[in-house]
C-alpha positions as CSV (number, residue, x, y, z in Angstrom):
1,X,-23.4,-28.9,37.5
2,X,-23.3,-25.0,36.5
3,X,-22.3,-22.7,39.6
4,X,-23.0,-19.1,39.7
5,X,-19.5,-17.7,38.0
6,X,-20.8,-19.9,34.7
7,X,-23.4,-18.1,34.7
8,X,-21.9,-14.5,35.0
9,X,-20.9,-12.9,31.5
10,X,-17.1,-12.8,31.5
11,X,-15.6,-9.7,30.1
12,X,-13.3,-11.3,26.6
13,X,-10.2,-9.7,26.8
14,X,-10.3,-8.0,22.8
15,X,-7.0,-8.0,21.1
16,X,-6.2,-4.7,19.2
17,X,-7.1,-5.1,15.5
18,X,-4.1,-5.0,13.4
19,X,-5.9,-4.5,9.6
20,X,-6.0,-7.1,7.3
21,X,-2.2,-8.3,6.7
22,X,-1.1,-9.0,2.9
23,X,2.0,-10.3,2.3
24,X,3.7,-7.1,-0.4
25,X,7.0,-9.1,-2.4
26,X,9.2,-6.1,-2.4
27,X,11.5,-7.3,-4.7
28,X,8.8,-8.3,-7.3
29,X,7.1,-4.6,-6.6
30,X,10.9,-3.2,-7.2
31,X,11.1,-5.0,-10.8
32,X,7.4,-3.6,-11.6
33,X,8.3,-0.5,-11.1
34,X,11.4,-0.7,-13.3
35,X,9.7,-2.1,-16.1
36,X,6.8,0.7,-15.9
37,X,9.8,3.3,-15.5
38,X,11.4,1.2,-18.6
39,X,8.5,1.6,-20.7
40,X,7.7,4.9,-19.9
41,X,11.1,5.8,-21.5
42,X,10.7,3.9,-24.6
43,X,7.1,5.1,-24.6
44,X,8.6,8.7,-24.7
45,X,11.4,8.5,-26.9
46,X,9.5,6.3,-29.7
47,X,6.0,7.5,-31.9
48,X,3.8,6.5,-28.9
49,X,0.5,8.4,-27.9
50,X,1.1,11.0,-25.6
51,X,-1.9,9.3,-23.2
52,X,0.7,6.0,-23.1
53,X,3.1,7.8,-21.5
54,X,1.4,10.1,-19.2
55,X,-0.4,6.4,-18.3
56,X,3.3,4.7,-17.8
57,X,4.2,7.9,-15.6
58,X,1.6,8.1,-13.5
59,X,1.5,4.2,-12.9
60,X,5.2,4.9,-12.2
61,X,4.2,7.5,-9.2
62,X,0.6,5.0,-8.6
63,X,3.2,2.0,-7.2
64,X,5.5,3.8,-4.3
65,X,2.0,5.6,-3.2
66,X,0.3,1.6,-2.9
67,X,3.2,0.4,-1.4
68,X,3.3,3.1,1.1
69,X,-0.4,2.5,1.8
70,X,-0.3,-0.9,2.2
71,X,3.3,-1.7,4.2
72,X,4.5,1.7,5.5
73,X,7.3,4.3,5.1
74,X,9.8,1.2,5.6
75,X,8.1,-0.5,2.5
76,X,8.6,2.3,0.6
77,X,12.6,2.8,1.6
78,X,13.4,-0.7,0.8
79,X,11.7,-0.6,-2.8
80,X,13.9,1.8,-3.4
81,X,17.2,0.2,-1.6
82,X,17.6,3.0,1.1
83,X,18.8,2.0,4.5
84,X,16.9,1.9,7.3
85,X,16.0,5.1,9.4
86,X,18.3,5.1,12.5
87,X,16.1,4.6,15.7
88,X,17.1,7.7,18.1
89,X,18.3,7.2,21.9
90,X,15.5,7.6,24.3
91,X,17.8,9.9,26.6
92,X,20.2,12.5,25.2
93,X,23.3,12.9,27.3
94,X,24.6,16.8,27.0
95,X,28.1,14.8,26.0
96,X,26.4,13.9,22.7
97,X,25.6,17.1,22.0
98,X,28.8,18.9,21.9
């Protein structure tokens, strides 16, 4: 038998909405992006077309720009082997800044 809360709307408690998650292989981006850089170089010193290597260039500055879309500032730092930003304190004590 229904009682009265059953029939009541409930109010769904709506989880924030994170995007659509895709799994980015930084490694695999990392040796793209050297072979692009690789054949933009070989591109330039050979006969090629000119449009060939403005095409391997700008594919070259296309990948950092997708990964940064797609995972963040920290994809973008470990395609290209940086360490991690350092997290600052949440106080500051006036020792620390002498």
């Amino acid at each position: 038998m229904r009682t009265p809360e059953d029939l009541e709307p409930r109010t769904a408690v709506r989880r924030a909405d994170r995007g659509i998650c895709v799994p980015i292989s930084v490694s695999r981006t990392r040796f793209k992006l050297l072979v692009f850089a690789l054949l933009a170089v070989v591109s330039s010193l050979s006969d090629s077309p000119e449009w060939l290597t403005l095409a391997l260039i700008l594919t070259c500055a296309a990948i950092p720009l997708a990964l940064g879309a797609l995972g963040g500032a920290e994809a973008v730092r470990a395609l290209f082997l940086l360490p991690p930003r350092p997290v600052p304190p949440d106080t500051i004590r006036k020792d620390d800044l002498i």
